[in-house]
N, CA, C and O atoms as a Tripos MOL2 file, in Angstrom:
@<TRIPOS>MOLECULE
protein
  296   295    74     0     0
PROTEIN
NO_CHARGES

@<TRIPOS>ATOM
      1 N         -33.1170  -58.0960  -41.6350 N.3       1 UNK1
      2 CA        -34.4850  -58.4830  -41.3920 C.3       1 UNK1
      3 C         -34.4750  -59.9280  -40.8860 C.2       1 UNK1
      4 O         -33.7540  -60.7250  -41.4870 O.2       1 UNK1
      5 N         -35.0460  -60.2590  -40.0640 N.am      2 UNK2
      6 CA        -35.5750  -61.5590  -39.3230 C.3       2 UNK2
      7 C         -37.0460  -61.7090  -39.6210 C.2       2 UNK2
      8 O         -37.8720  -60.7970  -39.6450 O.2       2 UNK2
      9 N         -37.3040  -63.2930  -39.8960 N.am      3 UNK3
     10 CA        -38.6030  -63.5500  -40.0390 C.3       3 UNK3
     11 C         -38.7290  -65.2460  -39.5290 C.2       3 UNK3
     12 O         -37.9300  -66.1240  -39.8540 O.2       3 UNK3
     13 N         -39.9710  -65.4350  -38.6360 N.am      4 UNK4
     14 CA        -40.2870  -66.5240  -38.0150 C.3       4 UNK4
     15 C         -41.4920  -67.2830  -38.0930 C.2       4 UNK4
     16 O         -42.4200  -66.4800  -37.9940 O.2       4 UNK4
     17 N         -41.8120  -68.1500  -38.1890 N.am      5 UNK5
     18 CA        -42.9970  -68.8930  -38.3400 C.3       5 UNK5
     19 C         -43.3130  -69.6380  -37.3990 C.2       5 UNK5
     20 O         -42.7150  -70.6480  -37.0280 O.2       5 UNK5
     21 N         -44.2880  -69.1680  -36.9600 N.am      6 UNK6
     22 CA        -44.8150  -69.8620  -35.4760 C.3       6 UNK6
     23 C         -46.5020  -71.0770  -36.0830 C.2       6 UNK6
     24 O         -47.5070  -70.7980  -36.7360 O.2       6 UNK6
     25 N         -45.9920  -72.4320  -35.3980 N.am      7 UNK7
     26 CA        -47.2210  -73.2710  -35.7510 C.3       7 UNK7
     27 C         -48.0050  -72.9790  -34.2170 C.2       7 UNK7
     28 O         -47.5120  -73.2650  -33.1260 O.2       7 UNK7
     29 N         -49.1500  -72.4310  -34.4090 N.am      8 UNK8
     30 CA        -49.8510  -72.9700  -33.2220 C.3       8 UNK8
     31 C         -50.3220  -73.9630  -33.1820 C.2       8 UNK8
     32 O         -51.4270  -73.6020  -32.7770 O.2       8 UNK8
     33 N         -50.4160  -75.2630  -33.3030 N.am      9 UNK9
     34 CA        -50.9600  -76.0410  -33.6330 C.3       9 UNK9
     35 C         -52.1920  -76.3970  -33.3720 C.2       9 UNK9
     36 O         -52.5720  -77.2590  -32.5790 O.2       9 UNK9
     37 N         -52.9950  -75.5110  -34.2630 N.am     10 UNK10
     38 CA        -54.2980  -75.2200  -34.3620 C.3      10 UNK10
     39 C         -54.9960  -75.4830  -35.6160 C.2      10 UNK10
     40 O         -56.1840  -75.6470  -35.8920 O.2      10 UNK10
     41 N         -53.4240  -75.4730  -36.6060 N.am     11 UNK11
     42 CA        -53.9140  -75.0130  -38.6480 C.3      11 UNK11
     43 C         -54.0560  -73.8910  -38.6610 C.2      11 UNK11
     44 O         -54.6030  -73.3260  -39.6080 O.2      11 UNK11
     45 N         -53.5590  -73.2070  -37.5130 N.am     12 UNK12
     46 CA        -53.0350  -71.8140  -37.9510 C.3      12 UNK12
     47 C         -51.9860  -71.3350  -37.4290 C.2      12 UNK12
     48 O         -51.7170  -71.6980  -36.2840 O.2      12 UNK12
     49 N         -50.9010  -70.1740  -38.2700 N.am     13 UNK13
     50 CA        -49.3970  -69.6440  -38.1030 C.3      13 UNK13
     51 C         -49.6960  -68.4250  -38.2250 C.2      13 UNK13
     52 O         -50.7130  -67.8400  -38.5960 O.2      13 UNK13
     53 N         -48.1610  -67.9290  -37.6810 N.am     14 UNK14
     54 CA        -48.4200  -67.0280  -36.9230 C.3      14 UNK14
     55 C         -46.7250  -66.4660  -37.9480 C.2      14 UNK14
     56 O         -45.7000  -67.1390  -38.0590 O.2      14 UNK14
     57 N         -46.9790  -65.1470  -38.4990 N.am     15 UNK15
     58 CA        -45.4350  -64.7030  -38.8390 C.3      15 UNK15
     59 C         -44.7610  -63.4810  -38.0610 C.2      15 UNK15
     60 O         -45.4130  -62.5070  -37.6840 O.2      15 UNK15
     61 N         -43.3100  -63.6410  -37.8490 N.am     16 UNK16
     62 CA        -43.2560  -62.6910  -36.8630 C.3      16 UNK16
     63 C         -41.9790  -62.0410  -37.7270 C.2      16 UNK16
     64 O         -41.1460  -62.8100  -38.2050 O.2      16 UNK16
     65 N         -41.8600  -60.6040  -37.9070 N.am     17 UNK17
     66 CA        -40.5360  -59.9180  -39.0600 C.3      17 UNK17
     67 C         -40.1670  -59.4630  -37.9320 C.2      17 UNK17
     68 O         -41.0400  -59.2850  -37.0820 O.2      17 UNK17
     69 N         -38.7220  -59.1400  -37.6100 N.am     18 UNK18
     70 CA        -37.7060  -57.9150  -37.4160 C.3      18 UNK18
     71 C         -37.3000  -56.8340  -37.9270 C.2      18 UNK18
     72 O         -36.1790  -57.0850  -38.3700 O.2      18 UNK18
     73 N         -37.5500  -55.7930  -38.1220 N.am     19 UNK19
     74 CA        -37.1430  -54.9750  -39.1170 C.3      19 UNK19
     75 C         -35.9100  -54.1560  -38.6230 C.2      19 UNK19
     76 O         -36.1680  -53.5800  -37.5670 O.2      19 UNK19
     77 N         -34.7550  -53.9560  -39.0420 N.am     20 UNK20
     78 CA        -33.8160  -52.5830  -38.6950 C.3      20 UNK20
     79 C         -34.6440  -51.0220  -39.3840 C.2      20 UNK20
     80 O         -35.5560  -50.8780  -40.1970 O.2      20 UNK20
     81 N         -33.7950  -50.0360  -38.5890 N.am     21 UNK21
     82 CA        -34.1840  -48.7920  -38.9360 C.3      21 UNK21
     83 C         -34.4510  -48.8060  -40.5450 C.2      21 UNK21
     84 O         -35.5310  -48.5810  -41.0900 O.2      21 UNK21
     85 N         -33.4280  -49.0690  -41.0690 N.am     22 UNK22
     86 CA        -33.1740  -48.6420  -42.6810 C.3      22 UNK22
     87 C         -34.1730  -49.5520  -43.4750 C.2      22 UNK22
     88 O         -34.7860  -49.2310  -44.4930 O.2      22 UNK22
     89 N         -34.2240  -50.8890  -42.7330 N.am     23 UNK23
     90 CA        -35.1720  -51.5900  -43.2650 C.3      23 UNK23
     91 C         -36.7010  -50.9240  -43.5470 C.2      23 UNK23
     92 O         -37.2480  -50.9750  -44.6490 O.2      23 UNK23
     93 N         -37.2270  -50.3590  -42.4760 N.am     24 UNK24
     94 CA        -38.1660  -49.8530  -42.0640 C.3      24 UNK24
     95 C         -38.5030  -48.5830  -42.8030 C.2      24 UNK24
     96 O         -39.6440  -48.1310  -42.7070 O.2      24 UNK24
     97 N         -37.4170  -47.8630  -43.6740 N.am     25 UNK25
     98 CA        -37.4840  -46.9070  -44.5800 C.3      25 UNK25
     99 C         -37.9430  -47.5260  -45.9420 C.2      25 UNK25
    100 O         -38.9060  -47.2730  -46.6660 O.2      25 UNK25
    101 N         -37.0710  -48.2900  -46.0220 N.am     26 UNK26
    102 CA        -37.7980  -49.5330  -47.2790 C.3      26 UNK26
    103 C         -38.7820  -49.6220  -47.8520 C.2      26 UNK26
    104 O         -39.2810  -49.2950  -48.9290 O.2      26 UNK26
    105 N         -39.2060  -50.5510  -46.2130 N.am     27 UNK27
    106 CA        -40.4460  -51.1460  -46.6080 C.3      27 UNK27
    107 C         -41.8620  -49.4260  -46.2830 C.2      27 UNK27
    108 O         -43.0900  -49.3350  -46.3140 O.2      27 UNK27
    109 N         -41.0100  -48.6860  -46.0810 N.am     28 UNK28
    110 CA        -42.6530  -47.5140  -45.9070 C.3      28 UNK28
    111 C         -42.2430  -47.0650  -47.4330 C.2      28 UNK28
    112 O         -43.3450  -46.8880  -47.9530 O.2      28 UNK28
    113 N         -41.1200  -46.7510  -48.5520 N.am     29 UNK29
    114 CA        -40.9770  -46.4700  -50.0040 C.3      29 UNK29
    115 C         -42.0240  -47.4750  -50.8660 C.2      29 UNK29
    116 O         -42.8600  -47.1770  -51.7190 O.2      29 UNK29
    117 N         -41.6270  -48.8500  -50.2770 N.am     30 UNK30
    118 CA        -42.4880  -49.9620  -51.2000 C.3      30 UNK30
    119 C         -43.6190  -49.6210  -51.2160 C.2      30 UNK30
    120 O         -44.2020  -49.3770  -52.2720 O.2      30 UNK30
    121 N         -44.3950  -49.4950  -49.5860 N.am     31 UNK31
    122 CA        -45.6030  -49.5320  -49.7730 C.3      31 UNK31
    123 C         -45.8810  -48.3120  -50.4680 C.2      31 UNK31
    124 O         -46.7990  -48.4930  -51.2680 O.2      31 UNK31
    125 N         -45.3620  -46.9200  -50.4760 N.am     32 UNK32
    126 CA        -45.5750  -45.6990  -51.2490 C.3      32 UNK32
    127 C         -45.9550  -46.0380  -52.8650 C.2      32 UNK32
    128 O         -46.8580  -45.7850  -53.6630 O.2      32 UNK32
    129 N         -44.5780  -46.8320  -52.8180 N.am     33 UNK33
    130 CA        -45.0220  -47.5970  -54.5430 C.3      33 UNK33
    131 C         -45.9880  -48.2610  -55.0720 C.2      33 UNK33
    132 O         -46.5190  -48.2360  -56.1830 O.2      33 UNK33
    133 N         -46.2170  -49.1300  -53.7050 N.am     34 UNK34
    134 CA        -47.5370  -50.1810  -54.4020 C.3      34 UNK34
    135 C         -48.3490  -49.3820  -54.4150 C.2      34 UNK34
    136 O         -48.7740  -49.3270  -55.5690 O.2      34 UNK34
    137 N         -49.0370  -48.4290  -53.5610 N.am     35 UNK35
    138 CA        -50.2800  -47.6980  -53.3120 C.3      35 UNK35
    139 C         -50.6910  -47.1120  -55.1440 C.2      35 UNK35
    140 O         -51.5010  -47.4760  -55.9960 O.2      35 UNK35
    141 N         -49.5450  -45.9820  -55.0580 N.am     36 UNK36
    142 CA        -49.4660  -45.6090  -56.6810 C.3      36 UNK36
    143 C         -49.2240  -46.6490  -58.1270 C.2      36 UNK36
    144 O         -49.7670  -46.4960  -59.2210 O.2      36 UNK36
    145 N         -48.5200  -47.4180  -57.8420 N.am     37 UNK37
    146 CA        -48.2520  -48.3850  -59.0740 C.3      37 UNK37
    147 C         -49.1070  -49.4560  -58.7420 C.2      37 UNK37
    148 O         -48.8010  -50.4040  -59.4650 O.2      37 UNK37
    149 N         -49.9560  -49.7240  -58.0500 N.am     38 UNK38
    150 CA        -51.0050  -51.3100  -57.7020 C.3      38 UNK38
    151 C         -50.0150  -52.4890  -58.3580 C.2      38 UNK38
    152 O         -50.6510  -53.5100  -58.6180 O.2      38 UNK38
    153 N         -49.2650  -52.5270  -58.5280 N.am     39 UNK39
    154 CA        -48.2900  -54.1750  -58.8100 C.3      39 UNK39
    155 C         -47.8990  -54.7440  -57.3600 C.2      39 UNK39
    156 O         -48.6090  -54.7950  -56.3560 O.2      39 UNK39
    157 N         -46.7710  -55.0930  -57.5070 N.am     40 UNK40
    158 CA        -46.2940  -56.0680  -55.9730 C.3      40 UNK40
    159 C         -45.0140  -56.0670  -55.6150 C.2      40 UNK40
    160 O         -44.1380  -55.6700  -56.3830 O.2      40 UNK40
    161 N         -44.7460  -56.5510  -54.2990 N.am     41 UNK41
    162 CA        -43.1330  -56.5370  -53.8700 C.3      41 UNK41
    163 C         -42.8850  -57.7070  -53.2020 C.2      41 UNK41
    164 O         -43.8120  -58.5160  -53.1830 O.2      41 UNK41
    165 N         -41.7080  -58.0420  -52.5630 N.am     42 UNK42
    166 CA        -41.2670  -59.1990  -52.1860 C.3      42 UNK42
    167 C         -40.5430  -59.0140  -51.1140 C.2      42 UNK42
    168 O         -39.8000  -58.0330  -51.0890 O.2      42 UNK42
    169 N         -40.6070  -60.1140  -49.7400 N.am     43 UNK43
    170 CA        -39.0480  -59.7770  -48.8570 C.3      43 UNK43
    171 C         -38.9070  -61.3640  -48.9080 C.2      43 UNK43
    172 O         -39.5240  -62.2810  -48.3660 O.2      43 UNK43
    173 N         -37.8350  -61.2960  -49.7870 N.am     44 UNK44
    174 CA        -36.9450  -62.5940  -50.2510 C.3      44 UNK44
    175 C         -36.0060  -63.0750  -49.5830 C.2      44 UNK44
    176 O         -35.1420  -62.2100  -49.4390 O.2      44 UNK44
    177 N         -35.6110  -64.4600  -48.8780 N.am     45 UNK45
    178 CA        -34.7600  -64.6650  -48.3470 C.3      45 UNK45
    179 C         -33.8290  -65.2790  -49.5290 C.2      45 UNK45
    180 O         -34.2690  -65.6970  -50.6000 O.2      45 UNK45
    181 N         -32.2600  -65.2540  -49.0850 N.am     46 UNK46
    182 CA        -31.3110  -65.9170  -49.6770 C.3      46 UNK46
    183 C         -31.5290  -67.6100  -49.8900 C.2      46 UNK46
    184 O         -30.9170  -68.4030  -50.6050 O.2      46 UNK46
    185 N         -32.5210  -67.7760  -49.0740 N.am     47 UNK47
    186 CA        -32.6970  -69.6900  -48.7620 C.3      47 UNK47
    187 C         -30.9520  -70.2280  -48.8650 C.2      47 UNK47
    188 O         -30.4640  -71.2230  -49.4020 O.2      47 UNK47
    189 N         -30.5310  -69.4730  -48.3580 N.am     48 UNK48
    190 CA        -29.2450  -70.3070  -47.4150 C.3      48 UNK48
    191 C         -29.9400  -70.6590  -45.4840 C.2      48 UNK48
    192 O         -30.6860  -70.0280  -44.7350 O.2      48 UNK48
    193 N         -29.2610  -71.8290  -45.3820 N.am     49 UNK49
    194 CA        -29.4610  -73.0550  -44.0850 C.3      49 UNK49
    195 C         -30.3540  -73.6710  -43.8050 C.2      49 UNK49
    196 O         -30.9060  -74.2110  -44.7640 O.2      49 UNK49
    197 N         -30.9420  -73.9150  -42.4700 N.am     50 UNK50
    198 CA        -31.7380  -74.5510  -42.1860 C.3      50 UNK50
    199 C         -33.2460  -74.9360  -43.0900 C.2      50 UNK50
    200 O         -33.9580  -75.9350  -43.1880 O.2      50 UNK50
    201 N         -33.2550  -73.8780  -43.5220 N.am     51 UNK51
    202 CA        -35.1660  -73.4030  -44.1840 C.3      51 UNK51
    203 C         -35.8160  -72.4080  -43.6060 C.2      51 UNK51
    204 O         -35.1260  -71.6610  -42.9120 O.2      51 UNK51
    205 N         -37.0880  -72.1550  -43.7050 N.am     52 UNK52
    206 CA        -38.0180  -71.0370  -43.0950 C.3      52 UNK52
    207 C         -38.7260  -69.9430  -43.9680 C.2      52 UNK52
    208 O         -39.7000  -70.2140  -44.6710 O.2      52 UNK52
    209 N         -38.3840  -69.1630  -43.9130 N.am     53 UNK53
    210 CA        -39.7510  -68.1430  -44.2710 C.3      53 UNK53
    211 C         -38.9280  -67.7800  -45.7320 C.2      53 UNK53
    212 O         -38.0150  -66.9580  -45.8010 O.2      53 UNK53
    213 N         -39.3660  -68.4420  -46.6840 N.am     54 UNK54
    214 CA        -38.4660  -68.2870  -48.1440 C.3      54 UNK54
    215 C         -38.7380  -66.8870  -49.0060 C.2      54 UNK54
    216 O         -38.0240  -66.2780  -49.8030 O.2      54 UNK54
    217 N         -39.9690  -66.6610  -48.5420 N.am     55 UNK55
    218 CA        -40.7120  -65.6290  -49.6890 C.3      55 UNK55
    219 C         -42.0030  -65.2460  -48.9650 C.2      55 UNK55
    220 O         -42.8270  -66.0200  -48.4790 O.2      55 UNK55
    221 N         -42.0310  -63.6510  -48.9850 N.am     56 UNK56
    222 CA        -43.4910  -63.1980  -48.7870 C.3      56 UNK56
    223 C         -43.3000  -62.3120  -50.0020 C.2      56 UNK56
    224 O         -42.2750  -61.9580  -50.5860 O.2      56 UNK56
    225 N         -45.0950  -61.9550  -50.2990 N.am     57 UNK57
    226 CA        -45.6400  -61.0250  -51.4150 C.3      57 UNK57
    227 C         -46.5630  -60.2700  -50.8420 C.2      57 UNK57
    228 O         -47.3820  -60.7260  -50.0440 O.2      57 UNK57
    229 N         -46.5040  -58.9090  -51.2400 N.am     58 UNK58
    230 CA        -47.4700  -57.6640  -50.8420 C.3      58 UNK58
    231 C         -47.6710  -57.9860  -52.0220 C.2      58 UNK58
    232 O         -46.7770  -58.4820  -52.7080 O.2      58 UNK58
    233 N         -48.9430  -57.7500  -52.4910 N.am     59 UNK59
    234 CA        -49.6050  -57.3160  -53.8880 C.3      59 UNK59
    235 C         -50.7640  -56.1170  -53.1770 C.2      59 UNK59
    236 O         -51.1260  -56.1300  -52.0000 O.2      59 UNK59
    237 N         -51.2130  -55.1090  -54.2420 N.am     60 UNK60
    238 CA        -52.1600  -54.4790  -54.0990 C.3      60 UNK60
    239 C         -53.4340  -55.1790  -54.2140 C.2      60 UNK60
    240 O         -53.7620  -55.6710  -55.2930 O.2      60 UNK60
    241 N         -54.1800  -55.2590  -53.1730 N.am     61 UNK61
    242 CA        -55.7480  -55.1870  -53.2070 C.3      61 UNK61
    243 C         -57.0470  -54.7820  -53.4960 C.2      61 UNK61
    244 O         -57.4970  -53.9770  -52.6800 O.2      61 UNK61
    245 N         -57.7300  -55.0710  -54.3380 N.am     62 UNK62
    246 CA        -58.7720  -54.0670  -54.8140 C.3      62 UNK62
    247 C         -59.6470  -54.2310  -54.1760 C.2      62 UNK62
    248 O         -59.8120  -55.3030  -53.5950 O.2      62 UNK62
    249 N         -60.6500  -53.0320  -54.0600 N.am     63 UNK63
    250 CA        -61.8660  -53.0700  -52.7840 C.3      63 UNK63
    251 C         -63.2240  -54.1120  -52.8900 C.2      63 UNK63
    252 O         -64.1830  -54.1390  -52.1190 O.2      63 UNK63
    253 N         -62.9330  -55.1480  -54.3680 N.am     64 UNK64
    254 CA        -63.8290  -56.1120  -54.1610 C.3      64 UNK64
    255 C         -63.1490  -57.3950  -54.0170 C.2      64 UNK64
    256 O         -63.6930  -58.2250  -54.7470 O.2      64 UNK64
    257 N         -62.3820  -57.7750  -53.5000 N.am     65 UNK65
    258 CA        -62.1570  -58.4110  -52.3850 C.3      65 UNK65
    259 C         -62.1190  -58.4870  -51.2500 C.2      65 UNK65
    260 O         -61.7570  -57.4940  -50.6180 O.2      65 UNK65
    261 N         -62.3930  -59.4090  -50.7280 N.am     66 UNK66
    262 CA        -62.7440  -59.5960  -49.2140 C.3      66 UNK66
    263 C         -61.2900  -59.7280  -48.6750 C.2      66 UNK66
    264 O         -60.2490  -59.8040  -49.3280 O.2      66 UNK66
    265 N         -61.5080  -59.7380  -47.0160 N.am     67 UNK67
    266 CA        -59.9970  -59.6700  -46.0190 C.3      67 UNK67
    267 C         -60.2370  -60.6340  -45.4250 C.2      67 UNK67
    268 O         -61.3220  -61.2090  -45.3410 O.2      67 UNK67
    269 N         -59.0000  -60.9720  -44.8380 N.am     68 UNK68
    270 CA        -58.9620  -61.9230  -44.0430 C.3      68 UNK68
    271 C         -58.2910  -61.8700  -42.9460 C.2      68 UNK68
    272 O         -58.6910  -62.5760  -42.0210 O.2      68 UNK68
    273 N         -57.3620  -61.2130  -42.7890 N.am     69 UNK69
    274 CA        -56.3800  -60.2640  -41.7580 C.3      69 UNK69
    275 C         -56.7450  -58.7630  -41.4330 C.2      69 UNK69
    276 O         -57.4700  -58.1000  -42.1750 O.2      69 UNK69
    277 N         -56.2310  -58.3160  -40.3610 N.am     70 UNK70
    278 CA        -56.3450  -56.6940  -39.8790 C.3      70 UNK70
    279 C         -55.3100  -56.1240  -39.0070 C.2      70 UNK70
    280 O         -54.7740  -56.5670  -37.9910 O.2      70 UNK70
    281 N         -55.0940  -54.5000  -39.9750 N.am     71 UNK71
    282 CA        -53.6810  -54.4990  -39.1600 C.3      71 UNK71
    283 C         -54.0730  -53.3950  -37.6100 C.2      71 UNK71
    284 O         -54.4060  -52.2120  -37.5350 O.2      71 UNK71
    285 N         -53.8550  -54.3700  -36.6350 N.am     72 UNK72
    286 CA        -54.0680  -53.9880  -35.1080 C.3      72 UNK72
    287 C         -52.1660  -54.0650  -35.2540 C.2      72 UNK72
    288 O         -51.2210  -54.3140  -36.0030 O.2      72 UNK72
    289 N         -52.8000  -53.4060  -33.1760 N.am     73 UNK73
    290 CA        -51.3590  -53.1610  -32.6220 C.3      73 UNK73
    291 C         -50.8070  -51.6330  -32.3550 C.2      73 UNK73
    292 O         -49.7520  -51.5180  -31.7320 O.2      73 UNK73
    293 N         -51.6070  -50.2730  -32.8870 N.am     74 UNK74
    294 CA        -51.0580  -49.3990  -32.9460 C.3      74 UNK74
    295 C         -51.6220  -48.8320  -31.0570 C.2      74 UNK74
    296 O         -51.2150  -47.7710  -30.5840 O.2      74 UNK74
@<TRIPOS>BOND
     1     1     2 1
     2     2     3 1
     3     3     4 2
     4     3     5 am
     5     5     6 1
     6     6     7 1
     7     7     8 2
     8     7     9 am
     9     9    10 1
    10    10    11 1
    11    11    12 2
    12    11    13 am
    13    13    14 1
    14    14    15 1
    15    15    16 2
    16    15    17 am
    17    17    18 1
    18    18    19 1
    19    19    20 2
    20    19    21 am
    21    21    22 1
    22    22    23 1
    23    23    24 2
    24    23    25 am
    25    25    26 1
    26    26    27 1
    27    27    28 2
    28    27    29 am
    29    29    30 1
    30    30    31 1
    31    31    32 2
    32    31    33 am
    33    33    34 1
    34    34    35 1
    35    35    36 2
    36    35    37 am
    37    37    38 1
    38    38    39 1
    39    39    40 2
    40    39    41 am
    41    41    42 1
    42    42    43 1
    43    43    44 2
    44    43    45 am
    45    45    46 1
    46    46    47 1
    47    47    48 2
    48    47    49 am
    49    49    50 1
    50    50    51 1
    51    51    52 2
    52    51    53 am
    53    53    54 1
    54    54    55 1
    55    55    56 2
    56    55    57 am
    57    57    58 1
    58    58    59 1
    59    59    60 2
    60    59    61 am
    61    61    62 1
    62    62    63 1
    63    63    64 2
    64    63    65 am
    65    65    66 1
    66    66    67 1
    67    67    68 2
    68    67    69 am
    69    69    70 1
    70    70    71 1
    71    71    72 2
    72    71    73 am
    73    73    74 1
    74    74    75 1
    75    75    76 2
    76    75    77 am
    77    77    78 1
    78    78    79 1
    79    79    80 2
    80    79    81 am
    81    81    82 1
    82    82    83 1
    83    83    84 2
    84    83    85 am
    85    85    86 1
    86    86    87 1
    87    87    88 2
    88    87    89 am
    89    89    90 1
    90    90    91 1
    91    91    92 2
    92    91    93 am
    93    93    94 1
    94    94    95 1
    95    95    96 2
    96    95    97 am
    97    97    98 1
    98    98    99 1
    99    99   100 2
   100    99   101 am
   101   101   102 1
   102   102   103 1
   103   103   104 2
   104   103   105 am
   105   105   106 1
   106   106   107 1
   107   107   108 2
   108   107   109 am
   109   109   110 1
   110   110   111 1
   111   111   112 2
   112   111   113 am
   113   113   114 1
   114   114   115 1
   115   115   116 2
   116   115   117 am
   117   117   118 1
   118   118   119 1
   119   119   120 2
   120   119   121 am
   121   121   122 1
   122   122   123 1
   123   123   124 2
   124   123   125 am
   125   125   126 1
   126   126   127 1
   127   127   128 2
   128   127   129 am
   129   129   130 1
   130   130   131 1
   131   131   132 2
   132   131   133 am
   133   133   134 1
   134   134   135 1
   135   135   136 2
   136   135   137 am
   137   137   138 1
   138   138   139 1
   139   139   140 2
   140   139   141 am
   141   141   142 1
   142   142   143 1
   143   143   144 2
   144   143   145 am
   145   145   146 1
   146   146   147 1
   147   147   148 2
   148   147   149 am
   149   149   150 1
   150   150   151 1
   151   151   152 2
   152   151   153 am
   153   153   154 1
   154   154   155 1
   155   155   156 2
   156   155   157 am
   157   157   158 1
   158   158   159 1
   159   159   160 2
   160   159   161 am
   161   161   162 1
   162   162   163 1
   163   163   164 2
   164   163   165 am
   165   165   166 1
   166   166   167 1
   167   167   168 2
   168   167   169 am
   169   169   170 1
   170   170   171 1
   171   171   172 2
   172   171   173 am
   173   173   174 1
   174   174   175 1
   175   175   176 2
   176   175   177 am
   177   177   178 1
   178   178   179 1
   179   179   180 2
   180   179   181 am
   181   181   182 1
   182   182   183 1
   183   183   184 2
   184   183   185 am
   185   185   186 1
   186   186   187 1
   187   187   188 2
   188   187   189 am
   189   189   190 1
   190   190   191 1
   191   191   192 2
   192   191   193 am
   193   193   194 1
   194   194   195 1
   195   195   196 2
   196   195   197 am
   197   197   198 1
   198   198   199 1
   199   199   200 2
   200   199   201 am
   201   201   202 1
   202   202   203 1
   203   203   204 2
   204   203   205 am
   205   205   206 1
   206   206   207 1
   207   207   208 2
   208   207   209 am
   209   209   210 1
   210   210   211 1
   211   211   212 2
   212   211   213 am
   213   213   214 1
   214   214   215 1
   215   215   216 2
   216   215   217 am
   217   217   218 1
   218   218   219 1
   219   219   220 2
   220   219   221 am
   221   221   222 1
   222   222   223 1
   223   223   224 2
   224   223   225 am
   225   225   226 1
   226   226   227 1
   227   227   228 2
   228   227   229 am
   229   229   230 1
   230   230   231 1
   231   231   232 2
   232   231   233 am
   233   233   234 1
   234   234   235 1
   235   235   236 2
   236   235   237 am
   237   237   238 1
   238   238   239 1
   239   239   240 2
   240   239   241 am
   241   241   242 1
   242   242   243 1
   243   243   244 2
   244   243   245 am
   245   245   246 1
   246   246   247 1
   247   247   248 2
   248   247   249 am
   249   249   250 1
   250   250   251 1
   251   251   252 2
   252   251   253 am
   253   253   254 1
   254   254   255 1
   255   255   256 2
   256   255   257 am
   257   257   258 1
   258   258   259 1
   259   259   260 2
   260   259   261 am
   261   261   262 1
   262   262   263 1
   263   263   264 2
   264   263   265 am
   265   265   266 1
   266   266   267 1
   267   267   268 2
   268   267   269 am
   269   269   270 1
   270   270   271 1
   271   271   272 2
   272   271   273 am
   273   273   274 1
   274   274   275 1
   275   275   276 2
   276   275   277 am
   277   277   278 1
   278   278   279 1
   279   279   280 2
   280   279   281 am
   281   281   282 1
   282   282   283 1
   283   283   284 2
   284   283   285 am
   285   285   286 1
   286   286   287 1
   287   287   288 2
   288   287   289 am
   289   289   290 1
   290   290   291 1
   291   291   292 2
   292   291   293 am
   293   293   294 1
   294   294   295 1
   295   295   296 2
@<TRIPOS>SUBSTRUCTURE
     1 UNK1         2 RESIDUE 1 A UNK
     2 UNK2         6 RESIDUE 1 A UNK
     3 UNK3        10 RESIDUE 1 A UNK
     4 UNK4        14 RESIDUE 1 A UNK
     5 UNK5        18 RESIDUE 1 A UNK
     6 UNK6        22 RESIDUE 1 A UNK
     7 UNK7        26 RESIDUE 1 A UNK
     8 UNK8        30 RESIDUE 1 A UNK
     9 UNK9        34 RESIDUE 1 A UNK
    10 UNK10       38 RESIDUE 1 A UNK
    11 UNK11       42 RESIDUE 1 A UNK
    12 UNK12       46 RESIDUE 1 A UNK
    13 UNK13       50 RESIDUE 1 A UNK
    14 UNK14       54 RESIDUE 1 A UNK
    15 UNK15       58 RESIDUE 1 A UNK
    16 UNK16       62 RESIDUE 1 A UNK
    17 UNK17       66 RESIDUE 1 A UNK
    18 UNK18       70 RESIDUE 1 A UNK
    19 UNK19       74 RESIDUE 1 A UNK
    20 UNK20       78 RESIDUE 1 A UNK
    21 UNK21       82 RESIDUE 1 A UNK
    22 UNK22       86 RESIDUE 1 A UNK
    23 UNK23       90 RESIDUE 1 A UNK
    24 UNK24       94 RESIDUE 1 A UNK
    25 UNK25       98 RESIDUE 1 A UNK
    26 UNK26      102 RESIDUE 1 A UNK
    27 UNK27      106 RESIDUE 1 A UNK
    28 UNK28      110 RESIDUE 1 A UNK
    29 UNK29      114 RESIDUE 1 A UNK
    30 UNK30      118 RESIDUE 1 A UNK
    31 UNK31      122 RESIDUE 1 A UNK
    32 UNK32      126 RESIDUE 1 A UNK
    33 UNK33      130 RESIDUE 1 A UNK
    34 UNK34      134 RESIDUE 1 A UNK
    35 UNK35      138 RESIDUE 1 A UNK
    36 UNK36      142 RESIDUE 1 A UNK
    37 UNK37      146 RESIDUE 1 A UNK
    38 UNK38      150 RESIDUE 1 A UNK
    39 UNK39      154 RESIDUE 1 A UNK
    40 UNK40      158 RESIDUE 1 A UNK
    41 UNK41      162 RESIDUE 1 A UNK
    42 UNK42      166 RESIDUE 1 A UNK
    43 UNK43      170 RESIDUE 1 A UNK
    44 UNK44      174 RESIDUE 1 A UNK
    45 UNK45      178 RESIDUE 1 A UNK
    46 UNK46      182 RESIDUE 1 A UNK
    47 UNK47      186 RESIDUE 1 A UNK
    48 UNK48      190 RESIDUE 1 A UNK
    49 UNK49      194 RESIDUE 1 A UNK
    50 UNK50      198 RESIDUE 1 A UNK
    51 UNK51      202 RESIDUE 1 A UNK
    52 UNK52      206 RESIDUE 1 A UNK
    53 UNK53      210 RESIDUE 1 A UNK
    54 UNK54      214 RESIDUE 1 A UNK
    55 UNK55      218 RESIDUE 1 A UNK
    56 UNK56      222 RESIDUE 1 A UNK
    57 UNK57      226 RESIDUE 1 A UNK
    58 UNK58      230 RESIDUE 1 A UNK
    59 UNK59      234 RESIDUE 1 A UNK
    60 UNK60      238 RESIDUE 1 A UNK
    61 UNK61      242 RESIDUE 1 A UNK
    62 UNK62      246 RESIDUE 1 A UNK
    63 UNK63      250 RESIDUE 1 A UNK
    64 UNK64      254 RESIDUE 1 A UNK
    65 UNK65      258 RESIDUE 1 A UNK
    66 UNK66      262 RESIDUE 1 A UNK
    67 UNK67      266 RESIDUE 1 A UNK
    68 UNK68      270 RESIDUE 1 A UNK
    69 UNK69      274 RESIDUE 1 A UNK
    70 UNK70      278 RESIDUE 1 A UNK
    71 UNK71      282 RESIDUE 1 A UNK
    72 UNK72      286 RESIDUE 1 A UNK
    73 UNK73      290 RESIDUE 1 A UNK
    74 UNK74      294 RESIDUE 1 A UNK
């Protein structure tokens, strides 16, 4: 997995993942999990070198919260 952080320099970023095939099996099990178990998951980097994208969190969402993102692109 590859992951990038783009500044637009606006005060707003932009994240960009790579996924491999197998990866991509993964992450469609996780989300299977979160849907049914509502807890959370992680794609953790080693934080070996330079720096960058250390940690993201999926958590489940409940329908009284508001969004702030939308998933386009299909």
């Amino acid at each position: 997995m590859q992951a990038d952080l783009e500044d637009f320099k606006t005060g707003w970023y932009g994240l960009t993942l790579g996924l491999k095939s197998e990866e991509i099996d993964k992450l469609i099990a996780a989300l299977n999990h979160l849907k049914t178990s509502k807890d959370h998951f992680h794609f953790r980097s080693e934080f070996e070198g330079d720096g960058g994208v250390g940690d993201i969190e999926f958590y489940y969402q409940t329908q009284d919260l508001g969004s702030n993102l939308a998933i386009e692109g299909f």
